[in-house]
C-alpha positions in Angstrom: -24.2 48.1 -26.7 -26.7 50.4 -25.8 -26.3 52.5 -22.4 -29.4 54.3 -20.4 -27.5 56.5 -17.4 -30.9 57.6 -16.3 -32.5 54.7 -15.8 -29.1 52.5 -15.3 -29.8 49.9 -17.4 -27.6 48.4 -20.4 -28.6 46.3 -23.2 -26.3 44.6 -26.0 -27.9 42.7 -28.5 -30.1 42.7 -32.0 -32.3 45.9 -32.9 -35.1 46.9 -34.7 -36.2 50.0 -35.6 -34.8 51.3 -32.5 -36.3 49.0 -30.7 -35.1 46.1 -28.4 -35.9 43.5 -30.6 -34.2 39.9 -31.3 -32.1 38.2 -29.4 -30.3 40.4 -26.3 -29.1 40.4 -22.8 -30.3 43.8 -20.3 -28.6 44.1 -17.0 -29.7 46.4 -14.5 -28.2 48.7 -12.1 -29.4 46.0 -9.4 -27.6 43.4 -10.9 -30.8 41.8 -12.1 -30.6 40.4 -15.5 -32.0 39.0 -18.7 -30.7 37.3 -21.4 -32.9 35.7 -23.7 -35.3 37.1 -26.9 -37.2 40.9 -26.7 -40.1 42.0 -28.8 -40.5 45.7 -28.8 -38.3 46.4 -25.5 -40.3 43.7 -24.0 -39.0 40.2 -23.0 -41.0 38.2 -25.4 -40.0 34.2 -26.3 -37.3 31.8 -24.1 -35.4 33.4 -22.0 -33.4 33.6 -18.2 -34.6 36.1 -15.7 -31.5 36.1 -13.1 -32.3 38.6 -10.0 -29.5 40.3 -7.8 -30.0 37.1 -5.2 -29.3 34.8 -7.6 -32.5 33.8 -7.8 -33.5 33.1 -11.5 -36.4 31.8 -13.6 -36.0 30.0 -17.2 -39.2 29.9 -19.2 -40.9 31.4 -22.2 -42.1 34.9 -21.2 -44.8 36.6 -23.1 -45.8 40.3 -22.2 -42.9 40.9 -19.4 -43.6 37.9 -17.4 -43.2 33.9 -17.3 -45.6 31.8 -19.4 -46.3 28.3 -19.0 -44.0 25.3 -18.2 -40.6 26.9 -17.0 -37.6 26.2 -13.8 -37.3 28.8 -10.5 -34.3 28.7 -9.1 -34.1 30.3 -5.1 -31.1 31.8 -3.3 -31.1 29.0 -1.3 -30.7 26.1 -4.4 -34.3 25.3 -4.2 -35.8 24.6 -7.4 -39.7 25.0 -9.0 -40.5 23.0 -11.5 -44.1 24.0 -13.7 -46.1 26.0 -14.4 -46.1 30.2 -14.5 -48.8 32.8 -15.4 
C-alpha cells in the first residue's frame, strides 16, 4: 500500500515503474473512491468511481473519465443507464 499524506490519498494495488499501473483501488481523503484498472496513475480500463455520497459510476474510463456504455448510480437510488463521454 502506498500512502500520500500530502495530498491524502492511498492506493494499494499492482505497480509499474513506480507508477500506478494494473489493477488497484485509490481512496481519497473525501471518501471518494476507485477501484478498478490504472495506466500511468491514470484510471485507464473498467472500473467503479464511488463518490463520498454514494453516488457511483461503473464504466470503462479512458484518460480520467467515463467512456462509452456504463451505470450511474445517485444518492437517492436513481440509476443512468448509457452512454458517457
Amino acid at each position: 500500500m502506498f500512502i500520500c499524506q500530502e495530498q491524502g490519498w492511498k492506493y494499494e494495488g499492482q505497480w509499474k515503474m513506480g507508477r500506478m499501473t494494473g489493477e488497484g483501488t485509490c481512496q481519497w481523503r473525501d471518501g471518494t473512491m476507485y477501484k478498478g484498472t490504472w495506466r500511468n496513475c491514470a484510471k485507464e480500463g473498467l472500473g467503479t468511481l464511488t463518490y463520498a455520497d454514494g453516488s457511483k459510476v461503473e464504466s470503462t474510463f479512458i484518460n480520467e473519465y467515463p467512456e462509452g456504455r456504463g451505470v450511474k448510480t445517485f444518492p437517492d437510488g436513481s440509476i443512468y443507464k448509457g452512454s458517457f463521454r
